[in-house]
C-alpha positions as CSV (number, residue, x, y, z in Angstrom):
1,X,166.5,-111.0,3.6
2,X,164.1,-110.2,5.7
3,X,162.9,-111.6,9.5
4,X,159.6,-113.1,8.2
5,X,162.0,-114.8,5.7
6,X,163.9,-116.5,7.9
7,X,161.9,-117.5,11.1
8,X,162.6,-121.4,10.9
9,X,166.4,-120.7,11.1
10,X,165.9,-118.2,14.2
11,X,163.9,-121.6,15.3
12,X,166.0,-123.7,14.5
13,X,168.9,-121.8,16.0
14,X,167.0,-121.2,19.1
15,X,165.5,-125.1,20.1
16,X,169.7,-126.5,18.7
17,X,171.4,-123.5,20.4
18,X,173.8,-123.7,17.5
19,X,174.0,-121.9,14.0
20,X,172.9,-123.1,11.4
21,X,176.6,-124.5,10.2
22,X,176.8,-126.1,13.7
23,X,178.6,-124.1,16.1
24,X,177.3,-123.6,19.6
25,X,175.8,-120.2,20.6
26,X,176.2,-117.9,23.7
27,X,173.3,-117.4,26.5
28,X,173.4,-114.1,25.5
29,X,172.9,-115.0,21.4
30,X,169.7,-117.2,22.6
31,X,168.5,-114.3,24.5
32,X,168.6,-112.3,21.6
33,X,166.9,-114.8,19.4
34,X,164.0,-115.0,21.5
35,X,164.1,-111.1,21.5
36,X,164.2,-110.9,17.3
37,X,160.9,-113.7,17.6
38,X,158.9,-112.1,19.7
39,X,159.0,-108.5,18.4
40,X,157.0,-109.3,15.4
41,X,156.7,-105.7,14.4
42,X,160.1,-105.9,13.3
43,X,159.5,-108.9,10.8
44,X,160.0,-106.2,7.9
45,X,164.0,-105.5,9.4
46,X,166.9,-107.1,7.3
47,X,169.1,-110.0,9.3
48,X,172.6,-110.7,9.0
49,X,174.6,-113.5,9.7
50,X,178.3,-113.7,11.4
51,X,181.0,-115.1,8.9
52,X,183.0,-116.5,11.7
53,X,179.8,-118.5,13.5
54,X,177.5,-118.8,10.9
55,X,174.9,-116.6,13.5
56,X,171.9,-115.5,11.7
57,X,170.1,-112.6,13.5
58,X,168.2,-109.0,13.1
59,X,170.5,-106.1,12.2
60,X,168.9,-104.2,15.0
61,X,170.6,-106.1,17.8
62,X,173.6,-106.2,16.5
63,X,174.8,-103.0,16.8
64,X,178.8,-104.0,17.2
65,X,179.5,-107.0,16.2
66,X,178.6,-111.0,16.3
67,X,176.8,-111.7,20.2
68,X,177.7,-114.9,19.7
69,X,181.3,-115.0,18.8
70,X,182.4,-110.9,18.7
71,X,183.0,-111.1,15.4
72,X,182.7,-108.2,13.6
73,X,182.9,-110.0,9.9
74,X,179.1,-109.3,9.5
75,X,177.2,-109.9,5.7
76,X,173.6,-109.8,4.7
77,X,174.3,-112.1,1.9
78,X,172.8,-115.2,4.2
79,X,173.8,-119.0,3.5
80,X,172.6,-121.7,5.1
């Protein structure tokens, strides 16, 4: 999936501060949520989401792992 495809979860994420199976996310995963929605040049770029945490996100600021949890169990295969 792609950015564009999934800009209500990154809203949703961002107003709840949570992912989208529930669990509560870091300053520093919120920061990086309003990061992925305002760089809308990068729509086009794939997101993953964190198997622990449920965190979806770009796959460009990710670079080591979950920002929310440290987790670095990371799919592109996204389920919410």
């Amino acid at each position: 999936m792609k950015i564009s495809d999934v800009l209500n979860i990154l809203t949703a994420e961002g107003i709840f501060e949570r992912s989208p199976i529930g669990r509560p996310l870091t300053e520093l995963a919120i920061e990086t949520i309003k990061a992925s929605l305002n760089d809308k040049k990068n729509y086009d770029q794939e997101v993953i989401q964190c198997k622990n945490c449920g965190f979806v996100i770009s796959s460009l600021l990710v670079p080591s792992g979950c920002v929310s949890c440290g987790s670095k169990d990371l799919t592109k295969d996204i389920i919410v």
